[in-house]
C-alpha positions as CSV (number, residue, x, y, z in Angstrom):
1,X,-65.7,14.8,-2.6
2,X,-63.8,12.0,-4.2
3,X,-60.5,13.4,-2.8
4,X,-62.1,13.5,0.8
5,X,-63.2,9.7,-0.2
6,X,-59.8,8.6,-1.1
7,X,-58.4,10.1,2.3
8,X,-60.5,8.6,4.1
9,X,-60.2,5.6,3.3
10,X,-56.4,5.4,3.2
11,X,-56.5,6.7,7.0
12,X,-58.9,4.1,8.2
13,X,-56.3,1.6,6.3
14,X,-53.4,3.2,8.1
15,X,-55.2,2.6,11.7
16,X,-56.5,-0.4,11.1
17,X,-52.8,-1.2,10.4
18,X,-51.3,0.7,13.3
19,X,-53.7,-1.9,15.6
20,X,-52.5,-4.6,13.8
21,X,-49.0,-4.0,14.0
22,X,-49.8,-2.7,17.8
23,X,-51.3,-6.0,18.5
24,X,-48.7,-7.8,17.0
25,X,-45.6,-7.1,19.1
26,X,-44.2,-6.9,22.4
27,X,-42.3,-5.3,24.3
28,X,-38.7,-5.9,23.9
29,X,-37.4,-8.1,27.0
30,X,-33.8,-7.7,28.2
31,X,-32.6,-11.4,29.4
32,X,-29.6,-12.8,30.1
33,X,-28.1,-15.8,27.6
34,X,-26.9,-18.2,30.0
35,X,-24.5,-21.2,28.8
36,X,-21.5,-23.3,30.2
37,X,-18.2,-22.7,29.1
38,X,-16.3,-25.4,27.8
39,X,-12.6,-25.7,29.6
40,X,-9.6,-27.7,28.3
41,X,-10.2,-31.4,27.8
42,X,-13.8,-31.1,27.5
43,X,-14.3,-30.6,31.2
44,X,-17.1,-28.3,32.3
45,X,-15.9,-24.8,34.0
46,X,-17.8,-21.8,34.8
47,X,-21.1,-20.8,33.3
48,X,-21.0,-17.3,31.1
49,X,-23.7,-14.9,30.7
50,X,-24.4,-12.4,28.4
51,X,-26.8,-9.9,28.0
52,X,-29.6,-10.2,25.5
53,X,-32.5,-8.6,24.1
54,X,-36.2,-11.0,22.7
55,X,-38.1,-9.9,20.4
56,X,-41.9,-11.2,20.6
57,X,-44.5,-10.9,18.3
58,X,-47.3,-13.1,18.3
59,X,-47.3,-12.8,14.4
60,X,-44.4,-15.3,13.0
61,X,-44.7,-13.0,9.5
62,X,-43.2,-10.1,11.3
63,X,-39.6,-11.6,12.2
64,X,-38.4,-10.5,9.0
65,X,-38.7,-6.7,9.0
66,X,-38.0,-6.8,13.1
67,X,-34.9,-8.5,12.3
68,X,-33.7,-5.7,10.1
69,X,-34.6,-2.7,12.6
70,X,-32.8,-4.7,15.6
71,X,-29.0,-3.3,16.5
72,X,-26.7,-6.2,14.8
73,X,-24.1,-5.6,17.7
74,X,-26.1,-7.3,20.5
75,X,-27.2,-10.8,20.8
76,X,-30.8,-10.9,19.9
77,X,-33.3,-13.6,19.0
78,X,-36.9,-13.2,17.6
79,X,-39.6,-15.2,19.2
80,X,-42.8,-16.2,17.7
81,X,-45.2,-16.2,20.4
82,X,-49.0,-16.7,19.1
83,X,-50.4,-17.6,22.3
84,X,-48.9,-14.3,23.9
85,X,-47.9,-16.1,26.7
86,X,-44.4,-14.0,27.1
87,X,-45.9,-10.7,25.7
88,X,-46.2,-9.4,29.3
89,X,-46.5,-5.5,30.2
90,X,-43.1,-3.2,30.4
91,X,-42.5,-1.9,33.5
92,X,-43.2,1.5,33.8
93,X,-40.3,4.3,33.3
94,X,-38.0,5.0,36.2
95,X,-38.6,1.3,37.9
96,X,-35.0,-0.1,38.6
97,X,-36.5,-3.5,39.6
98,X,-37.0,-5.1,35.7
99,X,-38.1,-8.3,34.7
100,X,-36.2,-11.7,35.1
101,X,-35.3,-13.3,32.3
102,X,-33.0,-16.0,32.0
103,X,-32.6,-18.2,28.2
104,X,-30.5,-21.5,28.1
105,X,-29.5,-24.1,25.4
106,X,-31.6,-27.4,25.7
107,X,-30.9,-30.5,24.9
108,X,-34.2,-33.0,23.4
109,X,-34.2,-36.1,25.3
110,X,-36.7,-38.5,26.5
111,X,-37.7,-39.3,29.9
112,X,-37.5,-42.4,31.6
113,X,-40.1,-41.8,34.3
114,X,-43.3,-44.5,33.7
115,X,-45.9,-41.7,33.2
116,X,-44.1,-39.9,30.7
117,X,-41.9,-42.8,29.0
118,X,-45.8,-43.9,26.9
119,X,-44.8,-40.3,24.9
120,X,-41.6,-41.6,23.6
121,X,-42.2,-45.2,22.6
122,X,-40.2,-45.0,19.4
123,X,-36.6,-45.2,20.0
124,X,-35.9,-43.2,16.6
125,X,-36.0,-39.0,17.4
126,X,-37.6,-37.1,14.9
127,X,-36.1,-35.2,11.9
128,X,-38.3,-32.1,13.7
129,X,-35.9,-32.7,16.8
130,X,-32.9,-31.5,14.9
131,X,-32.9,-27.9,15.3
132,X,-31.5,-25.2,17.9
133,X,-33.7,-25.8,20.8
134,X,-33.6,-23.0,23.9
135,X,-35.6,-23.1,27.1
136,X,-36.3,-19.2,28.9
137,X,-37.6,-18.6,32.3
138,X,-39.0,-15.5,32.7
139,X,-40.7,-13.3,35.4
140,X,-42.8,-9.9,35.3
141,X,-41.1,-6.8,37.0
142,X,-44.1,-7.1,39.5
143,X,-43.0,-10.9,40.4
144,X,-46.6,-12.3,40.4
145,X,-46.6,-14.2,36.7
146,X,-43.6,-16.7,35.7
147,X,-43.4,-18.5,32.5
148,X,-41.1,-21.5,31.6
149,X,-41.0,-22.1,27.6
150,X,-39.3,-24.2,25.2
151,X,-38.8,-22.6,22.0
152,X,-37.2,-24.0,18.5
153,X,-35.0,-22.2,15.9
154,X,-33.8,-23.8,12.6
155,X,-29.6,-24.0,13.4
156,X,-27.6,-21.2,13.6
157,X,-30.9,-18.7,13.2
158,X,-32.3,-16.0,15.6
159,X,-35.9,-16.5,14.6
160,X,-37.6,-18.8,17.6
161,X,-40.8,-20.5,17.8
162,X,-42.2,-21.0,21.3
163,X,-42.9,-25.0,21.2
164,X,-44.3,-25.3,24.6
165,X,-45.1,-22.7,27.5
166,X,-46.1,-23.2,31.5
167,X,-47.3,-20.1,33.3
168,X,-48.6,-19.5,37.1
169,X,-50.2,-16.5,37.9
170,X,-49.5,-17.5,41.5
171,X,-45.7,-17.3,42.9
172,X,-46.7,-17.3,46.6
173,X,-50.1,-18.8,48.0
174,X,-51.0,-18.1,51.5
175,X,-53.7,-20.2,53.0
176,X,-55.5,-20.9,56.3
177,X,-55.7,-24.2,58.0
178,X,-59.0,-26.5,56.2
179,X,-58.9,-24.4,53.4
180,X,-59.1,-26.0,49.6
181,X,-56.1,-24.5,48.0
182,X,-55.4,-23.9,43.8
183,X,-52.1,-23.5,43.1
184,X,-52.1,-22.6,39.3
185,X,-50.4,-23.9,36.0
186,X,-51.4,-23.5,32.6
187,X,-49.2,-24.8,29.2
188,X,-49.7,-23.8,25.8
189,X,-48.5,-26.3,23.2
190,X,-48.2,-24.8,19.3
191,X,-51.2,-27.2,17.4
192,X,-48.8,-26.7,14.2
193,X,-46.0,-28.9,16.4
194,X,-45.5,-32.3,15.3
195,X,-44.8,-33.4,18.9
196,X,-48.4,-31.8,19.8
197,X,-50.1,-34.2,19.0
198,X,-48.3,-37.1,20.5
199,X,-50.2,-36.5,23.9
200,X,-48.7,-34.6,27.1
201,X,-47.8,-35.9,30.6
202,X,-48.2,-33.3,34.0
203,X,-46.6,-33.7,37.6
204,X,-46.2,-31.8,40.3
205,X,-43.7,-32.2,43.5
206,X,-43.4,-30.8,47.0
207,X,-39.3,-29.5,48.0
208,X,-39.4,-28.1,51.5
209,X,-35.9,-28.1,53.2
210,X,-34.3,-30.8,51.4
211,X,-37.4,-32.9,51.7
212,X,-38.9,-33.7,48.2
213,X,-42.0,-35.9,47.4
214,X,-44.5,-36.5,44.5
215,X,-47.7,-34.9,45.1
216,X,-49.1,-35.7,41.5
217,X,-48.5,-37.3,38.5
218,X,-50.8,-37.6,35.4
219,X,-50.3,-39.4,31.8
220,X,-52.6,-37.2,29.6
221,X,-51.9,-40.0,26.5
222,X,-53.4,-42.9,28.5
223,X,-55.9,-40.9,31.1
224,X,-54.0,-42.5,33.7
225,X,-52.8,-41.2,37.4
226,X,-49.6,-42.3,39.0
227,X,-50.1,-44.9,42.0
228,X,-48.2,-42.2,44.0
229,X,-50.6,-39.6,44.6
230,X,-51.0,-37.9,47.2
231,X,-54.2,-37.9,49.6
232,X,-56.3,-34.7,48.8
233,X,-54.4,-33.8,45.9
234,X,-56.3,-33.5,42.1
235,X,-56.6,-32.0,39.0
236,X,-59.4,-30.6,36.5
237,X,-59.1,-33.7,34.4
238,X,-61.8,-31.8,31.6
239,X,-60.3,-28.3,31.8
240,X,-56.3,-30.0,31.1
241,X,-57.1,-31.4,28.4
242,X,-59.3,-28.6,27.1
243,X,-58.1,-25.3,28.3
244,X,-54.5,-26.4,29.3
245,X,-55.3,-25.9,33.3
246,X,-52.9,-28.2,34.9
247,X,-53.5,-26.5,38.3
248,X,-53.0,-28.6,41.4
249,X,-55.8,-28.8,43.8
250,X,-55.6,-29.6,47.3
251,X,-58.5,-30.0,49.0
252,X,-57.7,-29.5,52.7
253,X,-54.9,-27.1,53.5
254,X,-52.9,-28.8,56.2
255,X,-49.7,-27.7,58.1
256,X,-47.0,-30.4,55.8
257,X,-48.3,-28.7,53.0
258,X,-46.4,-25.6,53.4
259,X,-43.2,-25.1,50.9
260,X,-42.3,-24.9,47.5
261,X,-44.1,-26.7,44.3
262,X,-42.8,-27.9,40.9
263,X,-45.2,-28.3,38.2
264,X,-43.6,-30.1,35.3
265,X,-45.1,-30.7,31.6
266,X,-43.8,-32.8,29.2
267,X,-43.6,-33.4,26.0
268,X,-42.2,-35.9,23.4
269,X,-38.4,-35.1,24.4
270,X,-39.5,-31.7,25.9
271,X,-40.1,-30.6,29.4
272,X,-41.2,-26.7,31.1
273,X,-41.7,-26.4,34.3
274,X,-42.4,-23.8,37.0
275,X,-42.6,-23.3,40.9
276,X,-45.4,-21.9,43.0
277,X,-44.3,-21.0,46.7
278,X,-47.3,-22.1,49.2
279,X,-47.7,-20.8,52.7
280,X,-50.0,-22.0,55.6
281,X,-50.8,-19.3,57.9
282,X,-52.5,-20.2,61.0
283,X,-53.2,-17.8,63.6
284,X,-52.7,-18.3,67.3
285,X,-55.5,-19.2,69.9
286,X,-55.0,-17.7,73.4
287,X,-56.2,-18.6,76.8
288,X,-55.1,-17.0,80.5
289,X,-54.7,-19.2,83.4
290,X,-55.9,-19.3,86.2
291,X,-59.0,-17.9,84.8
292,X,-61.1,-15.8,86.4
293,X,-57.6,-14.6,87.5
294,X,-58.3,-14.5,92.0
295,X,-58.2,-11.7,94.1
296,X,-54.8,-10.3,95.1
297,X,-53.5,-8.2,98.5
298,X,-51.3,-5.8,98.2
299,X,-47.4,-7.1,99.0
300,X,-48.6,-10.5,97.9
301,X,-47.6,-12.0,93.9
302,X,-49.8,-13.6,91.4
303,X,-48.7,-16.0,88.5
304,X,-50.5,-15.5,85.3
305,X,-49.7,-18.4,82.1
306,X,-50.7,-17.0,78.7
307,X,-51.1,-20.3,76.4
308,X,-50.3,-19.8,72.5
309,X,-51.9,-22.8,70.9
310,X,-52.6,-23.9,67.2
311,X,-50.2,-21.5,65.2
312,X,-48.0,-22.2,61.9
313,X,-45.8,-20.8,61.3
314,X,-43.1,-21.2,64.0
315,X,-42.7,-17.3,64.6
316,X,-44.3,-15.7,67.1
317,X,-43.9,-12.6,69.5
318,X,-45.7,-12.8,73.1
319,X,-45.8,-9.6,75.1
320,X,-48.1,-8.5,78.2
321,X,-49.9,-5.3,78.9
322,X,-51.7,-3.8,81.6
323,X,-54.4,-1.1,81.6
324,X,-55.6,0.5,85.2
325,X,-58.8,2.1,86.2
326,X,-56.9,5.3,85.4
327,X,-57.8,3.6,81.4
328,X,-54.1,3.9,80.4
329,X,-52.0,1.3,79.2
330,X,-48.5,0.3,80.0
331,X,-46.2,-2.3,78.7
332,X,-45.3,-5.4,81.7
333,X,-42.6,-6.9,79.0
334,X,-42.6,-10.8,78.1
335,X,-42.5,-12.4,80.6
336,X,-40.8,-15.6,80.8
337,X,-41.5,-17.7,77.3
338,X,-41.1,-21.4,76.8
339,X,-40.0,-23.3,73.7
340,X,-41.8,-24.4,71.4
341,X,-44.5,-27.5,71.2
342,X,-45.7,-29.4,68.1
343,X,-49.1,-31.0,68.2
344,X,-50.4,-33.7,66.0
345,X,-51.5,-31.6,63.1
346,X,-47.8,-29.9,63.2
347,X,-49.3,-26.3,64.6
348,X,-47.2,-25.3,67.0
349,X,-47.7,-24.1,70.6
350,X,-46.1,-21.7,73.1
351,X,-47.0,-20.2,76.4
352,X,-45.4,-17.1,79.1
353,X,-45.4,-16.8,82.9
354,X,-46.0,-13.4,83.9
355,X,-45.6,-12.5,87.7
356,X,-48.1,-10.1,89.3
357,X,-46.1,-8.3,92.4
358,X,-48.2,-5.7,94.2
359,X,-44.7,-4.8,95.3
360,X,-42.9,-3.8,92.4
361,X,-45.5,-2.7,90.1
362,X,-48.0,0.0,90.1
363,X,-51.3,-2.2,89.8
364,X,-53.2,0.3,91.9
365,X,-57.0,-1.0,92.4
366,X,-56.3,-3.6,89.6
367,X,-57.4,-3.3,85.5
368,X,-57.1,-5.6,83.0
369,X,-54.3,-7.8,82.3
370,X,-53.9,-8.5,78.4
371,X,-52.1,-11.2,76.3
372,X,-50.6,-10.0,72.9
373,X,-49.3,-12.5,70.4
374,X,-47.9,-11.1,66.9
375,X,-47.8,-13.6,64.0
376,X,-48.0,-13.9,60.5
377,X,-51.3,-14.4,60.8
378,X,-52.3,-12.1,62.6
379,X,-52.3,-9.7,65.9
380,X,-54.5,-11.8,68.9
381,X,-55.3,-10.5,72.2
382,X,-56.9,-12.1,75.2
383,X,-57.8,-10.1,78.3
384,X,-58.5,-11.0,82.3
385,X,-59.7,-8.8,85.1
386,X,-57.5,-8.1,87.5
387,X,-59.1,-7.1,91.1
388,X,-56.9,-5.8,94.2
389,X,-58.7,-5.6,97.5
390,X,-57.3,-3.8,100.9
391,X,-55.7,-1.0,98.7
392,X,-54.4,1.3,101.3
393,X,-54.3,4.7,100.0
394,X,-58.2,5.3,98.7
395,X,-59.0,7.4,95.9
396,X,-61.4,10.6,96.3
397,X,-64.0,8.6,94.9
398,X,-63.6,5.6,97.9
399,X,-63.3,8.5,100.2
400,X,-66.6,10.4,99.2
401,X,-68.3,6.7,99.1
402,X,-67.4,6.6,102.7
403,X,-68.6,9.9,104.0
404,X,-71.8,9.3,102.2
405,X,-72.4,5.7,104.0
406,X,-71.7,7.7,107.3
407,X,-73.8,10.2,106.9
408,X,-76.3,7.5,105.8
409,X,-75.4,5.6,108.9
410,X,-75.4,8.6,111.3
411,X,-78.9,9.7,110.0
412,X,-80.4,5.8,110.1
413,X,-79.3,6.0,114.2
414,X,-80.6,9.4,114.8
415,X,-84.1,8.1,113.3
416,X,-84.0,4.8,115.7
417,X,-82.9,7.2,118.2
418,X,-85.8,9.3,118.2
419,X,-88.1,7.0,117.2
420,X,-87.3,4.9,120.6
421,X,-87.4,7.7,123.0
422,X,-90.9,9.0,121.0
423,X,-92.2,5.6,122.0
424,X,-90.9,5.3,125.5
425,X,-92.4,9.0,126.8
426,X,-95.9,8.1,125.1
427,X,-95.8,4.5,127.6
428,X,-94.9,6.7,130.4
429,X,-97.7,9.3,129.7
430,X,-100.2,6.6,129.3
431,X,-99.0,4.7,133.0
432,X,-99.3,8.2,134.6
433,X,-103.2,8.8,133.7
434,X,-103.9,5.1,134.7
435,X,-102.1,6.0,138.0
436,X,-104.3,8.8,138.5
């Protein structure tokens, strides 16, 4: 009984250890070591890259015996991670698209913009700031979660400490016109830093087709926002100082929202940043002209406008389509498309001209005429009854409507008929016995 005892205890030891160590690490992350060669005279030449494998544990204590398992002919650096910010899922076996991982040397320095110069007030850097100092960007194989981190090693050793870490769960927002919009951003700073507790600065900026703008800018040391910001653009004051949610809130999703956004923390002599893609998708609004659409004769041609209105972004496919009493449907091509319009708002606008010739196309009795627009946003469609009278070759069903109004017609006479000569021989029997 005590042998059974002993055995179990020792087993629960070894899975409670097993969790631990399970816990612990990561899985290993293949990135690419990125630095700039040096050429002759100093001068700058090509970049060199090199493959490389990180090591993450959230447990600094396990570097050491990770160390001595890891090949010694590859480049390979140990990262202590205990927020678990870069301990992201492996993909699964057989996947050729992998993470992205890139890790550069970085250079401490302070900044000289106003909201973030308060962080750096002494001009003497700290002993702490002499060290190896790396910055890694890094994507999941499923491209929805990137992570910007600035990690410290002691010189010339493998064994990293992640400093400071931004992360978006969001690469690509898509959002309708009106809408509130949350582009996301979190940062973990390591409490055991000394630069953590020297305060933190965030900002965020707009890049769309060489145009670049501040949307945001906040000074978390002095609780101060930058004169700059833009209209309809906040943060969750409580939850960045709290929880580290330096998410960007726009209110109102509007049309010069749409492109790419940095957000940037900083440090004391440290900066992160990462980019969040942001999309406004606006379906179209359609409307046929002249509407009701008029009555056409056959051999005569009817113009029909389709108007695209209120659309970002610029793409769009107009088509026409034509359905007969028959109930099948037939392409009647594009028509001819104008360019494009921009309104106030910056939605766009575009319309076709589609001509109706009794002619040249089959419309038979008429159907329904229909207006397809294809965009991002959406597939619209916007129908208009199409009558065409003094069709000269009837169907059976015209032609059995007609014999039944004759026969209705012939029968209505013949009952006037007899009814008037019932009448007039009744008169003439009545004049007869007066007569008489």
């Amino acid at each position: 009984m005590t042998n059974f005892s002993t055995i179990y205890k020792l087993s629960l030891v070894a899975v409670i250890y097993l969790v631990q160590a399970c816990s612990c690490s990561c899985p290993v992350v293949e990135c690419w070591f990125v630095q700039e060669k040096v050429g002759r005279g100093g001068l700058t030449a090509a970049t060199s890259q090199e493959k490389t494998l990180l090591y993450i544990s959230t447990d600094e204590h396990r570097h050491t015996a990770e160390s001595q398992r890891a090949p010694s002919d590859d480049r390979v650096y140990f990262f202590s991670d205990p927020a678990g910010t870069l301990c992201l899922p492996s993909p699964p076996k057989g996947l050729i698209k992998k993470p992205q991982c890139e890790i550069n040397p970085f250079l401490p320095q302070p900044s000289d913009l106003r909201w973030v110069a308060p962080l750096t007030e002494s001009t003497l850097s700290p002993i702490y700031l002499q060290a190896d100092w790396f910055t890694t960007s890094h994507q999941d194989f499923k491209q929805e979660q990137t992570i910007s981190s600035i990690t410290r090693a002691p010189t010339a050793s493998k064994e990293h400490n992640v400093i400071l870490s931004v992360t978006s769960k969001t690469l690509s927002v898509k959002s309708r016109l009106g809408e509130p919009v949350l582009l996301d951003c979190g940062f973990w700073v390591d409490p055991s830093s000394p630069l953590s507790g020297s305060g933190f600065a965030v900002e965020w900026r707009y890049q769309f087709r060489g145009d670049g703008r501040l949307v945001l800018a906040y000074d978390g040391k002095t609780d101060r926002l930058a004169d700059t910001q833009e209209e309809g653009a906040t943060l969750d004051f409580e939850g960045v100082h709290e929880k580290g949610n330096a998410s960007l809130i726009l209110q109102e999703a509007k049309v010069r929202h749409s492109g790419m956004y940095i957000c940037t923390v900083f440090l004391p002599y440290l900066m992160a940043q990462v980019t969040v893609e942001l999309e406004i998708v606006e379906p179209p609004s359609l409307s046929i002209y002249p509407s009701p659409l008029p009555l056409i004769v056959p051999g005569h041609t009817l113009v029909v406008q389709c108007e695209a209105s209120g659309f970002a972004p610029l793409s769009l496919e107009l088509s026409w389509e034509f359905k007969g009493a028959d109930g099948k449907s037939r392409s009647l091509g594009s028509g001819s498309i104008t360019g494009h319009r921009q309104a106030w708002d910056g939605t766009f606008g575009q319309s076709t001209r589609l001509e109706l010739d009794t002619a040249k196309q089959d419309l038979g009795r008429g159907g329904e005429v229909t207006c397809v627009a294809v965009h991002l946003g959406g597939t619209r469609r916007a129908s208009a009854t199409l009558n065409v009278i003094g069709f000269s070759a009837p169907s059976i069903e015209d032609s059995m409507a007609m014999v039944g109004v004759a026969l209705v017609l012939y029968g209505l006479i013949k009952f006037v008929s007899w009814t008037f000569i019932s009448s007039g021989s009744d008169g003439g029997d009545k004049q007869d016995k007066k007569d008489k």
